[in-house]
N, CA, C and O atoms as CSV, one atom per row, in Angstrom:
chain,resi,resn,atom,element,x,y,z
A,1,UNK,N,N,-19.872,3.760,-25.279
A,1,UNK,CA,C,-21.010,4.268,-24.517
A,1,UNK,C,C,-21.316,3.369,-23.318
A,1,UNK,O,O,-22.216,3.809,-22.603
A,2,UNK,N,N,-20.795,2.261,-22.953
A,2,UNK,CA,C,-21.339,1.180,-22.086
A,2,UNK,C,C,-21.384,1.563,-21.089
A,2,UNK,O,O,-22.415,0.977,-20.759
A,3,UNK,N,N,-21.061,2.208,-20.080
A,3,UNK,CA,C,-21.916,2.671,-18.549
A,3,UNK,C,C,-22.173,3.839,-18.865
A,3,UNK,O,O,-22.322,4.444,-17.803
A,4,UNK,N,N,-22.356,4.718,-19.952
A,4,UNK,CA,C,-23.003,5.725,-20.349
A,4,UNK,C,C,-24.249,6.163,-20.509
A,4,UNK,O,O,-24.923,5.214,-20.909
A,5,UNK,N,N,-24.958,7.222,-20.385
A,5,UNK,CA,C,-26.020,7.535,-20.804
A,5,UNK,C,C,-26.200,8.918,-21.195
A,5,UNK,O,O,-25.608,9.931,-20.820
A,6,UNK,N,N,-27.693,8.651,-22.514
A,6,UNK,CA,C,-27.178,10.027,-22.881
A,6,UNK,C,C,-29.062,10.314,-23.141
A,6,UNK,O,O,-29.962,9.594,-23.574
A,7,UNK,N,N,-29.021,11.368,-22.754
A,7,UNK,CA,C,-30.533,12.213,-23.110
A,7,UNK,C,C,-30.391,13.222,-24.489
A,7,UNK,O,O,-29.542,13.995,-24.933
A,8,UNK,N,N,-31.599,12.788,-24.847
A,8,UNK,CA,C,-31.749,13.637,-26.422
A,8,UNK,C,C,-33.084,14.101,-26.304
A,8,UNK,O,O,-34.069,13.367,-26.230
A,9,UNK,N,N,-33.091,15.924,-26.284
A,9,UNK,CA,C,-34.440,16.474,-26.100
A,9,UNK,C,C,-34.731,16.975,-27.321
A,9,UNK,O,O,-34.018,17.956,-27.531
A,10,UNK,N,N,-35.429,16.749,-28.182
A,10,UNK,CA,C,-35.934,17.092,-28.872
A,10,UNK,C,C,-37.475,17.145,-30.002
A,10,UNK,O,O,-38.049,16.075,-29.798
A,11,UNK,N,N,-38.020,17.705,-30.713
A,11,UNK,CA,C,-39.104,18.015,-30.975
A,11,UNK,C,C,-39.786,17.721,-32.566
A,11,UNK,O,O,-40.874,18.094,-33.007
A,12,UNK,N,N,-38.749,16.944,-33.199
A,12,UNK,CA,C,-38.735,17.290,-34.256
A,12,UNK,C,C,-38.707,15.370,-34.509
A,12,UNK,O,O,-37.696,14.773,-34.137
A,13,UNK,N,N,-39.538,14.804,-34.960
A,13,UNK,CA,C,-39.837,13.372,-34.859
A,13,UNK,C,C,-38.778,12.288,-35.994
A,13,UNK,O,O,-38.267,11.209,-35.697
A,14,UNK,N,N,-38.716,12.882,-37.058
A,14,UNK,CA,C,-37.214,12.584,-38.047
A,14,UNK,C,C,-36.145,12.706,-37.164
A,14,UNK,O,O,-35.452,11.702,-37.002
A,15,UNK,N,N,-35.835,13.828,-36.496
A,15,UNK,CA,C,-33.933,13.524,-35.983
A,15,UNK,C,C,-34.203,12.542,-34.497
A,15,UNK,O,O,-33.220,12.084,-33.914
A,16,UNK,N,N,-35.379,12.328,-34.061
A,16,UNK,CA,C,-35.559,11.582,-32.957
A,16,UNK,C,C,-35.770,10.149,-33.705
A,16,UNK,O,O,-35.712,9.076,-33.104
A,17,UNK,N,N,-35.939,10.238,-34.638
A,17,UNK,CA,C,-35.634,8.737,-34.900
A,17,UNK,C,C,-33.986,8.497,-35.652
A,17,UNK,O,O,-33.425,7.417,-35.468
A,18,UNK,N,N,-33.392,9.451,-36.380
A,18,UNK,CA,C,-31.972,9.446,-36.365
A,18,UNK,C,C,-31.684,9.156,-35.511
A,18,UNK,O,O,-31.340,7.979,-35.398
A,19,UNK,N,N,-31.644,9.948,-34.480
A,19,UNK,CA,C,-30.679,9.825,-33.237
A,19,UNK,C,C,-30.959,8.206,-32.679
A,19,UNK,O,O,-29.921,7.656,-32.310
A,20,UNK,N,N,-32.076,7.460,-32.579
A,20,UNK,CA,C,-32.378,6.081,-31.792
A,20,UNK,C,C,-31.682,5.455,-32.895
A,20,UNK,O,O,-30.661,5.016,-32.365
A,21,UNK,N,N,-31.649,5.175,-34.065
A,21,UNK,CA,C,-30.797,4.809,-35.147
A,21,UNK,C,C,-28.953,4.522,-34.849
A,21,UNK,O,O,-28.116,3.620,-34.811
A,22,UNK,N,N,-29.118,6.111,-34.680
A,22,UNK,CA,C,-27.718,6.096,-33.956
A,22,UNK,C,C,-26.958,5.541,-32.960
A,22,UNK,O,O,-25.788,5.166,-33.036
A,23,UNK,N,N,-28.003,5.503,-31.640
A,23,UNK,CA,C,-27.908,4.909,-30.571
A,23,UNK,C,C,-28.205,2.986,-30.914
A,23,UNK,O,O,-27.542,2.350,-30.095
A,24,UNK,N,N,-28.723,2.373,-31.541
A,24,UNK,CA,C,-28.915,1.458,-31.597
A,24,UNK,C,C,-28.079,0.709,-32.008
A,24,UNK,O,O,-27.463,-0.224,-31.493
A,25,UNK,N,N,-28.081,1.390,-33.462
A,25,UNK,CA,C,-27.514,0.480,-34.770
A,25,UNK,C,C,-26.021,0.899,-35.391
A,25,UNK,O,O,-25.355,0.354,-36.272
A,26,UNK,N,N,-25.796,1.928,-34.687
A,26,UNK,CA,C,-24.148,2.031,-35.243
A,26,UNK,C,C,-23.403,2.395,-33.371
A,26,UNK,O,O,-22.174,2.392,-33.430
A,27,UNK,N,N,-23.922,2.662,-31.953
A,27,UNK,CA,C,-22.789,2.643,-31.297
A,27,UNK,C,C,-23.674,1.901,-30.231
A,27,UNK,O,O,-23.388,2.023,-29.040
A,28,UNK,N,N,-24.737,1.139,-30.628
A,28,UNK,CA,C,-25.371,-0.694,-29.970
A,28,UNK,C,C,-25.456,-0.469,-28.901
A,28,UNK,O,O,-24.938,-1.248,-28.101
A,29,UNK,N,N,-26.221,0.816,-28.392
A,29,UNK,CA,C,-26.672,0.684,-26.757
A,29,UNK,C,C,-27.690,0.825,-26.717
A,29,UNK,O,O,-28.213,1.390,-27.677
A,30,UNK,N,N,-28.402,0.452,-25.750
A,30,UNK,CA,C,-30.127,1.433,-25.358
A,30,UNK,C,C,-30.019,2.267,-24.395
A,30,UNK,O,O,-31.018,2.591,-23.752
A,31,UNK,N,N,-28.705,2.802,-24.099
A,31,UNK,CA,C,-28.676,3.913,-22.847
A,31,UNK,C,C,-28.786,4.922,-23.242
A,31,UNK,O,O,-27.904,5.683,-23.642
A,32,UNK,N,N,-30.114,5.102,-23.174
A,32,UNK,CA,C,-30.612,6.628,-23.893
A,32,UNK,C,C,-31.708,6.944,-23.612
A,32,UNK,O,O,-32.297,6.078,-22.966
A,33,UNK,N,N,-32.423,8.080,-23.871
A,33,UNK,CA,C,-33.531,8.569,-23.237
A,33,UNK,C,C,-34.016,9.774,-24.306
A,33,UNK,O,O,-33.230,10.722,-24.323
A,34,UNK,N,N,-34.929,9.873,-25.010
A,34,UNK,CA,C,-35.413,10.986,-25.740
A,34,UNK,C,C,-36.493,11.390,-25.227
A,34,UNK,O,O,-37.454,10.629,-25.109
A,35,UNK,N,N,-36.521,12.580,-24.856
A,35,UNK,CA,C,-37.651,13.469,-24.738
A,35,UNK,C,C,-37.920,14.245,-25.824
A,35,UNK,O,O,-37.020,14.816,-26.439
A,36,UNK,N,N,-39.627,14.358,-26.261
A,36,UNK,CA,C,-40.528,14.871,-27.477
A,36,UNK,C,C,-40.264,16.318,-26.935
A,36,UNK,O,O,-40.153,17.107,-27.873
A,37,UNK,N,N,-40.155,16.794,-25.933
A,37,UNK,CA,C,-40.320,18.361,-25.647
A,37,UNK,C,C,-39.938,18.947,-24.392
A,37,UNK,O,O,-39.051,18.240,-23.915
A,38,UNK,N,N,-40.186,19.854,-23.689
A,38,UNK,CA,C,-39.526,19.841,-22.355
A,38,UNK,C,C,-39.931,20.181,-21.147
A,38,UNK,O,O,-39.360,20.604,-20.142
A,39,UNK,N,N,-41.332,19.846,-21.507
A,39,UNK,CA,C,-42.391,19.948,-20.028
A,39,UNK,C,C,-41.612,19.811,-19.138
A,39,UNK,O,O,-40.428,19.848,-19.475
A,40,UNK,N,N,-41.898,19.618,-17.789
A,40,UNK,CA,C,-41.552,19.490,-16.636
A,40,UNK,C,C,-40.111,18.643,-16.767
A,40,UNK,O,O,-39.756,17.523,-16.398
A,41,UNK,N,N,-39.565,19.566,-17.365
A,41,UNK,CA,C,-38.256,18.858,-17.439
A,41,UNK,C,C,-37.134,18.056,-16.725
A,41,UNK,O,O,-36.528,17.015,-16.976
A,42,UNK,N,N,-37.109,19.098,-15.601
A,42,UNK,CA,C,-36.181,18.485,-14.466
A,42,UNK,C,C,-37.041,17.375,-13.350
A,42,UNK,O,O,-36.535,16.466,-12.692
A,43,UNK,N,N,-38.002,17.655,-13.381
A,43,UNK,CA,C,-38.450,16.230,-12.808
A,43,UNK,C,C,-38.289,15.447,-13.748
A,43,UNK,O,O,-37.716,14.478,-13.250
A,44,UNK,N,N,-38.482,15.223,-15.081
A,44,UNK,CA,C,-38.260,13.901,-15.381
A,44,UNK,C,C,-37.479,13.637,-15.895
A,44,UNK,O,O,-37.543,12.637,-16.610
A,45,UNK,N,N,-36.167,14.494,-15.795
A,45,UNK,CA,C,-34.812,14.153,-15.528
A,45,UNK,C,C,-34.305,13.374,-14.489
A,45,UNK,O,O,-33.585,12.379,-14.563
A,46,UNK,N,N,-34.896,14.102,-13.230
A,46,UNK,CA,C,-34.972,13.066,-12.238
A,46,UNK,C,C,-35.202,11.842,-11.985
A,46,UNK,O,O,-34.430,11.260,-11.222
A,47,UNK,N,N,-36.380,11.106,-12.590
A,47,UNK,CA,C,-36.943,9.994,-12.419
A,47,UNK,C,C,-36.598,9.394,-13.809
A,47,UNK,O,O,-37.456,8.698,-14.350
A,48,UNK,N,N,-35.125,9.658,-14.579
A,48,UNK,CA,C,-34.664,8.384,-15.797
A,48,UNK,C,C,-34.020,7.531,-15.015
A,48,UNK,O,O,-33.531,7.785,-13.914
A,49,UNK,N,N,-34.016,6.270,-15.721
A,49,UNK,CA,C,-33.112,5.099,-14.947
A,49,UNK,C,C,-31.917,5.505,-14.370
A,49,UNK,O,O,-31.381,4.982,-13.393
A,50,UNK,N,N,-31.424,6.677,-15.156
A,50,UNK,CA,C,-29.802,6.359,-15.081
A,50,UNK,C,C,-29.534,8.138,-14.793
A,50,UNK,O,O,-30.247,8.962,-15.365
A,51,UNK,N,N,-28.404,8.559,-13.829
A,51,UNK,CA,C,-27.682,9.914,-14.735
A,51,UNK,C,C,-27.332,10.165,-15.785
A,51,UNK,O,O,-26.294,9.550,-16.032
A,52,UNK,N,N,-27.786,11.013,-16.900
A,52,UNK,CA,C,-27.230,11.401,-18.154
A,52,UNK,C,C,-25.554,11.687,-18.081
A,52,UNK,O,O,-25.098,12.659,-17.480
A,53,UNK,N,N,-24.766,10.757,-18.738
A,53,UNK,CA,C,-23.522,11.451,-18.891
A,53,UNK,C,C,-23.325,12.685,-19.885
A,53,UNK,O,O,-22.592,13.670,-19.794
A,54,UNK,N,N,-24.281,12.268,-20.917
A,54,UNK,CA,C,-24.446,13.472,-21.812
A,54,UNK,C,C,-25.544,13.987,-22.027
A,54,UNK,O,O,-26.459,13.169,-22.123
A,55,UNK,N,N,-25.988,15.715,-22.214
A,55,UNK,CA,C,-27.308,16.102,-22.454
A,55,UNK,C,C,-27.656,16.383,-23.893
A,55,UNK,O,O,-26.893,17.229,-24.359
A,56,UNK,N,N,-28.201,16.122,-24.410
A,56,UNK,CA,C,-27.904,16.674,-26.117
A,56,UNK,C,C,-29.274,17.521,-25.880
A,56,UNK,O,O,-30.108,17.090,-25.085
A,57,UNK,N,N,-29.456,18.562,-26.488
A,57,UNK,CA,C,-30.568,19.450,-26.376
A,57,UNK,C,C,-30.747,20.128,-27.771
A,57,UNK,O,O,-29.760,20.528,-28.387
A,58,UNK,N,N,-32.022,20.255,-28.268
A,58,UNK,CA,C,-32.099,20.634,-29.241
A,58,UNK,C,C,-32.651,22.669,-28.513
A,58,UNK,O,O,-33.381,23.018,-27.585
A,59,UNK,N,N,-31.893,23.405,-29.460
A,59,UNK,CA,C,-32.026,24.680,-29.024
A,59,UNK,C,C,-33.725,25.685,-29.054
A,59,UNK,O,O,-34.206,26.667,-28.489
A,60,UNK,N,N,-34.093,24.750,-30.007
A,60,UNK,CA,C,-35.169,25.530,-30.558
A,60,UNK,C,C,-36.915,24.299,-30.169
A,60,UNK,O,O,-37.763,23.874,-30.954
A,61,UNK,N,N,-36.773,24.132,-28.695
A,61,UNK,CA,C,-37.966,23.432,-28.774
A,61,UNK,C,C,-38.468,24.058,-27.512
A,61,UNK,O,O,-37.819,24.936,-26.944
A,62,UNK,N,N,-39.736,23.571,-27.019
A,62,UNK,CA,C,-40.953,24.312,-26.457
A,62,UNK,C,C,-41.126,23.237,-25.703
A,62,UNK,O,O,-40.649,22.160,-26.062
A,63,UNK,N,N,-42.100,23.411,-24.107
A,63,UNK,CA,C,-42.312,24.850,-23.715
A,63,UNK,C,C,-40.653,25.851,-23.552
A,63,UNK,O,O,-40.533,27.014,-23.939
A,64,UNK,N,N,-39.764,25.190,-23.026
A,64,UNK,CA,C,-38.476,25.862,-22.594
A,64,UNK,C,C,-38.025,25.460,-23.519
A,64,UNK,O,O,-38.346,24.448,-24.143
A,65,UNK,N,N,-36.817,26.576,-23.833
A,65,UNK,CA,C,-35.557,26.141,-24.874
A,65,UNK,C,C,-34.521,25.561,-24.354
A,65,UNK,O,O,-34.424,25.338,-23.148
A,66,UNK,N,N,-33.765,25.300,-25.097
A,66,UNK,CA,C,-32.615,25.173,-25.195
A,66,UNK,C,C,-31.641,25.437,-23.720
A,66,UNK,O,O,-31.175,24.644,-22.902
A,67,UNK,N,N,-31.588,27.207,-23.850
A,67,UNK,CA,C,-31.052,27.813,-23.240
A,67,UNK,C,C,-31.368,27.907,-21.573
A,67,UNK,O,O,-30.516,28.008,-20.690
A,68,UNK,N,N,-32.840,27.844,-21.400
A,68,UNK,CA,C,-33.448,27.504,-20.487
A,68,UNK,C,C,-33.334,26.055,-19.588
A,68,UNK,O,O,-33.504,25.722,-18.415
A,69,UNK,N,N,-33.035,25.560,-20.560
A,69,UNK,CA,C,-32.836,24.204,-20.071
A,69,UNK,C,C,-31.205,23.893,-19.383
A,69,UNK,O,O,-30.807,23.090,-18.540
A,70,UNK,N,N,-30.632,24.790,-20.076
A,70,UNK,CA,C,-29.038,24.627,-19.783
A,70,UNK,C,C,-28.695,25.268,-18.622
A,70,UNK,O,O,-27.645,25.086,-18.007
A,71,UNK,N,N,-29.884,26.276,-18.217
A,71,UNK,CA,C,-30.014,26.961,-17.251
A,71,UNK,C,C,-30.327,26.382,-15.680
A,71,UNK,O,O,-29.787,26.506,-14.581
A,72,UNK,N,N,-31.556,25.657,-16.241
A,72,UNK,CA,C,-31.662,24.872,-15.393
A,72,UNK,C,C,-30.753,23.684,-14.566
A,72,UNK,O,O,-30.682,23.707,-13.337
A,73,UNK,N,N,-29.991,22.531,-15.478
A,73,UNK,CA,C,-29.092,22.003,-15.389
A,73,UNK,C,C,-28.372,22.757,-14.662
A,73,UNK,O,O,-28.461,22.568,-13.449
A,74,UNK,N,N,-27.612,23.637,-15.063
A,74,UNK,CA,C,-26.399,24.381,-14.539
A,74,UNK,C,C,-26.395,24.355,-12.732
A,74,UNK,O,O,-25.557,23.772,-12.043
A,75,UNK,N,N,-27.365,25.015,-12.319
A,75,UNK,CA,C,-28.186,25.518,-11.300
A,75,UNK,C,C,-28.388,24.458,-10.366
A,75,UNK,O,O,-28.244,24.795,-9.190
A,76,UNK,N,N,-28.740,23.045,-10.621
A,76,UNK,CA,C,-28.887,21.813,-10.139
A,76,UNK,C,C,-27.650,21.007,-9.542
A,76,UNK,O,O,-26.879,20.704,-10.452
A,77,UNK,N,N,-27.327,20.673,-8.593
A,77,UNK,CA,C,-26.687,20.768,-7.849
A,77,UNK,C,C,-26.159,18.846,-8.287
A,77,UNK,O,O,-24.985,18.492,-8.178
A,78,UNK,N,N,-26.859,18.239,-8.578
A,78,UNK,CA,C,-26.953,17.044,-9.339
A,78,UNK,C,C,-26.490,17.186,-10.620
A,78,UNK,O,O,-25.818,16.226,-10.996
A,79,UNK,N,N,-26.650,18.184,-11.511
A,79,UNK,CA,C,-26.106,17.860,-13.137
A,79,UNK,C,C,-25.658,19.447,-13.137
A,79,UNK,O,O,-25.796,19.870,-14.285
A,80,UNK,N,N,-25.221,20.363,-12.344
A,80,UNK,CA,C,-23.918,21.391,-12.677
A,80,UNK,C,C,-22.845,20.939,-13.502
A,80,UNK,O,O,-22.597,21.701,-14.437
A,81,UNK,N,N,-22.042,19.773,-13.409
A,81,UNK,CA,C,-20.893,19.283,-14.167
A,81,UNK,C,C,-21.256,18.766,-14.654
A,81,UNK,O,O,-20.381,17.936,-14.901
A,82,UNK,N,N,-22.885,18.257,-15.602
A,82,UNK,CA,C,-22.717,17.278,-16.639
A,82,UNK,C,C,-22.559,17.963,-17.936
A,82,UNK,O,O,-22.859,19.153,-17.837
A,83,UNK,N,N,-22.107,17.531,-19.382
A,83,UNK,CA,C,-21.621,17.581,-20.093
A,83,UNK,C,C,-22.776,17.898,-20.808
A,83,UNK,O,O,-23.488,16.906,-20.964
A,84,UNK,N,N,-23.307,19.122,-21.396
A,84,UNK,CA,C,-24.064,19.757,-21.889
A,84,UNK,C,C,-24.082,19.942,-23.426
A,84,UNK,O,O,-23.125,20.683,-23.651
A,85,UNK,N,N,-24.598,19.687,-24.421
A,85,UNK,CA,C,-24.067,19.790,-25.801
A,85,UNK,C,C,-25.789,20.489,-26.885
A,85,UNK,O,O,-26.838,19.877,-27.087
A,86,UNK,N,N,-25.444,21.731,-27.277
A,86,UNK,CA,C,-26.810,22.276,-28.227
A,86,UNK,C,C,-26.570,21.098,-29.254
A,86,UNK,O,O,-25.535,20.476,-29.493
A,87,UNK,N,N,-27.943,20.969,-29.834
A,87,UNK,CA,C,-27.892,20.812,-31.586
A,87,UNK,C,C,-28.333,21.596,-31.737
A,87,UNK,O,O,-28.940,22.069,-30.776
A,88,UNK,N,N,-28.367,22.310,-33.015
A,88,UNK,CA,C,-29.130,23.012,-33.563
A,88,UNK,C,C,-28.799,22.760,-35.149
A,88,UNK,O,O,-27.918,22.104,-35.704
A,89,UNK,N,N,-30.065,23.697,-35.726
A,89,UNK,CA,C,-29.693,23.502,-37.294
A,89,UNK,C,C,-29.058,25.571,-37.752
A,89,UNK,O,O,-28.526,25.960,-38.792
A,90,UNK,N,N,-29.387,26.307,-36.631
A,90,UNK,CA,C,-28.799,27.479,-36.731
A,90,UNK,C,C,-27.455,27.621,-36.220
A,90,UNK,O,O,-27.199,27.405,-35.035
A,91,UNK,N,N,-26.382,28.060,-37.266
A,91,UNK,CA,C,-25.360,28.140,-37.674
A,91,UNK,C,C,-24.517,29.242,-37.580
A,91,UNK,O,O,-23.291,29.351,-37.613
A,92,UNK,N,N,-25.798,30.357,-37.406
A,92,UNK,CA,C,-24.942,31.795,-37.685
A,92,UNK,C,C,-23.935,32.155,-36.532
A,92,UNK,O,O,-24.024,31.719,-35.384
A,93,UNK,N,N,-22.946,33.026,-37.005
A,93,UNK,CA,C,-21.791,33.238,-36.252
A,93,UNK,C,C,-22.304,33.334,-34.990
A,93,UNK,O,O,-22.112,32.408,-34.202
A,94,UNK,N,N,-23.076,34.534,-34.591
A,94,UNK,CA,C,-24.219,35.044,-33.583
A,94,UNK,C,C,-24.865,33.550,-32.892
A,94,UNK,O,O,-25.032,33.638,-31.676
A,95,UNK,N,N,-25.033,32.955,-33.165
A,95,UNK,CA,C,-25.933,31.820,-32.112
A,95,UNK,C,C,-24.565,30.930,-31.712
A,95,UNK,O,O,-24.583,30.431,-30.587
A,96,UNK,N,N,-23.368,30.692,-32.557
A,96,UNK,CA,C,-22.892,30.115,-32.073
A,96,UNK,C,C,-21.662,30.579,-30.912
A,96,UNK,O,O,-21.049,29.888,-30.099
A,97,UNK,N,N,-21.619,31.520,-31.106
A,97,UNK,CA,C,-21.299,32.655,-29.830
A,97,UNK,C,C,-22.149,32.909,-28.753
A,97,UNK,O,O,-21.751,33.191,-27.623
A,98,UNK,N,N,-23.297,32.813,-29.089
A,98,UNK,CA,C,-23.971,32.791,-27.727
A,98,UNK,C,C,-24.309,31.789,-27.196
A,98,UNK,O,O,-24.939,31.861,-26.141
A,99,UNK,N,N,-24.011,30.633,-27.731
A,99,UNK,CA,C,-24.084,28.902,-27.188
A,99,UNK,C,C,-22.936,28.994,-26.335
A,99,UNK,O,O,-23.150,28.873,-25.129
A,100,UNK,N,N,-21.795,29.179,-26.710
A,100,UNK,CA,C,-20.664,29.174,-25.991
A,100,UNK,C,C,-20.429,30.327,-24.765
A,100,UNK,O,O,-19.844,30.136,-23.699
A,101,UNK,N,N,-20.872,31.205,-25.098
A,101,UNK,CA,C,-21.431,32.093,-23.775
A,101,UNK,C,C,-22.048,31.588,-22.874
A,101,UNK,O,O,-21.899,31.878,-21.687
A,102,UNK,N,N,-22.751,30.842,-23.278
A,102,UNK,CA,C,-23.789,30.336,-22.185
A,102,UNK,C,C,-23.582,29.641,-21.391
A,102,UNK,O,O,-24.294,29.552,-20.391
A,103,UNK,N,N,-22.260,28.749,-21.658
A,103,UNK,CA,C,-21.833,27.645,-21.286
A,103,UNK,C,C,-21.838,26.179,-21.816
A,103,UNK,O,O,-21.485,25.273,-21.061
A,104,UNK,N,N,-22.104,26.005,-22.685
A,104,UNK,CA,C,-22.407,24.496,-23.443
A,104,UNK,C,C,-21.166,24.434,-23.615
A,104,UNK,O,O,-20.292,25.259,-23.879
A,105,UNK,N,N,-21.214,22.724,-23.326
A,105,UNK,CA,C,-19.856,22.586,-23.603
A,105,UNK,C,C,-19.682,21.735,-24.813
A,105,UNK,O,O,-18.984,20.722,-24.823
A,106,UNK,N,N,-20.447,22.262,-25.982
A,106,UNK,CA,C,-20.229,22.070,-27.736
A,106,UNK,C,C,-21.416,22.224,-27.898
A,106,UNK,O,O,-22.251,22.602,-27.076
A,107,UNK,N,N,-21.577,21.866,-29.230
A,107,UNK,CA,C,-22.102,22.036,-30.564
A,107,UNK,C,C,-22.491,21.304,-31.775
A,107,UNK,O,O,-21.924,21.444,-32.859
A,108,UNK,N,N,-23.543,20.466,-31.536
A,108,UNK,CA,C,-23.587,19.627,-33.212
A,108,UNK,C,C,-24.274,20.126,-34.134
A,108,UNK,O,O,-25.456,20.015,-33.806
A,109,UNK,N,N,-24.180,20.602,-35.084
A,109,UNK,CA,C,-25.299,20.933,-35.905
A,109,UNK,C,C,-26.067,19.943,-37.248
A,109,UNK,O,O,-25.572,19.080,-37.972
A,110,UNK,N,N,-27.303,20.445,-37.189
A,110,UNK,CA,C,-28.189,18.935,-37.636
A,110,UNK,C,C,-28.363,19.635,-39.075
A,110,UNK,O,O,-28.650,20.829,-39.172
A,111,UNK,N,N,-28.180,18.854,-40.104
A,111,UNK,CA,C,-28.414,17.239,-38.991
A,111,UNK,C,C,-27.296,16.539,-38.959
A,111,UNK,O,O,-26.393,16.664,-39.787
A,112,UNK,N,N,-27.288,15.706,-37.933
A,112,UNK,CA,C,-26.304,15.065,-37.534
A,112,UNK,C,C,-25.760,14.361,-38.644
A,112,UNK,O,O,-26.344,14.064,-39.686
A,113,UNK,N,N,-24.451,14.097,-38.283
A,113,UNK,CA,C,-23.672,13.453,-39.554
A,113,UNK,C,C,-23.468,11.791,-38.910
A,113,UNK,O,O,-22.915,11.496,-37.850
A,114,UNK,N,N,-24.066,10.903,-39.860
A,114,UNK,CA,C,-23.894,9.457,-39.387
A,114,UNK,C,C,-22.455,8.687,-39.018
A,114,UNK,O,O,-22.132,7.992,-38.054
A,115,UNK,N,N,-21.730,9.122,-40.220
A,115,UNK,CA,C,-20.396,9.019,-40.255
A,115,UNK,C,C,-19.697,9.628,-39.034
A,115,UNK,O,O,-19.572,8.712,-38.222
A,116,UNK,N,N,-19.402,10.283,-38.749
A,116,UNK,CA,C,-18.911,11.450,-37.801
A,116,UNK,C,C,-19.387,11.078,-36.086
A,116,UNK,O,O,-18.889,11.166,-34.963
A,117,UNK,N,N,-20.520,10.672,-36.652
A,117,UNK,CA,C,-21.703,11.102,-34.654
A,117,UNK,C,C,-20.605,10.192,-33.969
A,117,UNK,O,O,-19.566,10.720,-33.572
A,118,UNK,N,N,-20.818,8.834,-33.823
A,118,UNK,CA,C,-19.418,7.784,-32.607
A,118,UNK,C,C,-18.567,8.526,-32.811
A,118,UNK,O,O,-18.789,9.077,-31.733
A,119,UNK,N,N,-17.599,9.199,-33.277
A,119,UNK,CA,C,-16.093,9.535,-32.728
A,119,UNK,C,C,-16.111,11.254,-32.112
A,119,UNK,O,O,-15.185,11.872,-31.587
A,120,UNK,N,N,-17.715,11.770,-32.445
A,120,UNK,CA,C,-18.237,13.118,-31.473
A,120,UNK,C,C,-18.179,12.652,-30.472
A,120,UNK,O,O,-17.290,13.106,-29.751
A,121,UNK,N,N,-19.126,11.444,-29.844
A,121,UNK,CA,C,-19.574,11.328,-29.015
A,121,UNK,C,C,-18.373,10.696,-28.082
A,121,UNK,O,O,-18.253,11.305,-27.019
A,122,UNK,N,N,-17.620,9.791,-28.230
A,122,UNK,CA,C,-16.349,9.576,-27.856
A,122,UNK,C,C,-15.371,10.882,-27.575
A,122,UNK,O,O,-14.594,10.805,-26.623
A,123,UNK,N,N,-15.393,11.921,-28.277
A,123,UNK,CA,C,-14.425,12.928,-27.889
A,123,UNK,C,C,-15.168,13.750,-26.815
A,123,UNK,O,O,-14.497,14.600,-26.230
A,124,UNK,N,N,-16.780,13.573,-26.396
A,124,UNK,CA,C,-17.238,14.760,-25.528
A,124,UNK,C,C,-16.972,13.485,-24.665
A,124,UNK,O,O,-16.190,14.004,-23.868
A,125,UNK,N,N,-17.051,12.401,-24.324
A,125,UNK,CA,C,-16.743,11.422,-23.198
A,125,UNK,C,C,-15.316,11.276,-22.492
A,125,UNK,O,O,-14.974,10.918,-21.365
A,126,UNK,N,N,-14.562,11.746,-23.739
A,126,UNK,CA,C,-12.844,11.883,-22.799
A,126,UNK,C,C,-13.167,13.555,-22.500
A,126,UNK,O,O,-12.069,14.107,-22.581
A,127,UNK,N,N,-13.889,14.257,-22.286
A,127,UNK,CA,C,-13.740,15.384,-21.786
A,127,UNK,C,C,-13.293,16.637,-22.753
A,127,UNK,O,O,-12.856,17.645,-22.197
A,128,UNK,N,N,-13.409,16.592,-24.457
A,128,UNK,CA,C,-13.147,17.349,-24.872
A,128,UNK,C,C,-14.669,18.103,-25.388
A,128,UNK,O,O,-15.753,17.603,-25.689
A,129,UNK,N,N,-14.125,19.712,-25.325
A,129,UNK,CA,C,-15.161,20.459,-26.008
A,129,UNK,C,C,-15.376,20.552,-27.585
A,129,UNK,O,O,-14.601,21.056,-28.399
A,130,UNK,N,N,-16.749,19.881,-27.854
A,130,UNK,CA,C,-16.540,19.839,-29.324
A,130,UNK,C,C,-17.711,20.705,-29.950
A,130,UNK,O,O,-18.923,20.751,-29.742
A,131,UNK,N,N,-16.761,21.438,-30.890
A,131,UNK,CA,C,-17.697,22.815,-31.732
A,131,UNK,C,C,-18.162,22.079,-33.143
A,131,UNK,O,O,-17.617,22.714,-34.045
A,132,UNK,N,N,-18.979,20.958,-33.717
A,132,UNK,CA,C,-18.991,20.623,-34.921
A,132,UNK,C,C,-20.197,21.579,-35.494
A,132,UNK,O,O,-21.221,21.017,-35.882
A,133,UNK,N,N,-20.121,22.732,-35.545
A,133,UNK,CA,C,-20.949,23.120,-36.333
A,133,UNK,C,C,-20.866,23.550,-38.461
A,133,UNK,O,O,-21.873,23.944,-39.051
């Protein structure tokens, strides 16, 4: 992760402390950024220390989702090519077809697996699309 950075939006106060867990104590960076929800999102996307190399987005949070959010990104002329990834804890064939419709480029589904998360996050950094649902 070392000139990396990665944003984690989500709403749900347990996997936001997984995830800093994650980031800390098993792949030892602080290049990270969690957002509780997704107010004014793209401004304060704007104003993080760093460009996100990765977006992790949780699908199902408020005011905007998921999808909305990916929307946004996309559209932005600054993070069009960044590396976009849902979590979600919905699984069904149907959502995960329409994640990939949408354009995300993967898929984790939560909760995240401790074991597993570093060598995800390493495979969306060499540029591969990863479906771990």
């Amino acid at each position: 992760m070392d000139n990396n950075f990665l944003l984690y939006v989500e709403d749900d106060s347990s996997n936001r402390l997984v995830m800093k867990l994650l980031m800390e104590k098993i792949l030892h960076t602080k290049n990270y950024t969690i957002f509780e929800d997704s107010a004014n999102f793209m401004s304060r996307v704007r104003n993080l220390p760093a460009r996100p190399t990765i977006f992790m987005l949780d699908i199902h949070i408020a005011p905007l989702n998921g999808f909305q959010l990916l929307y946004l990104l996309r559209q932005d002329s600054g993070y069009y090519d960044s590396k976009i990834i849902a979590l979600t804890a919905s699984v069904m064939n149907e959502e995960v077809k329409r994640l990939r419709e949408s354009g995300f480029d993967g898929a984790i589904g939560k909760p995240i697996t401790l074991s597993t998360f570093p060598k995800v996050i390493d495979r969306i950094l060499n540029g591969e699309s990863v479906w771990q649902i």
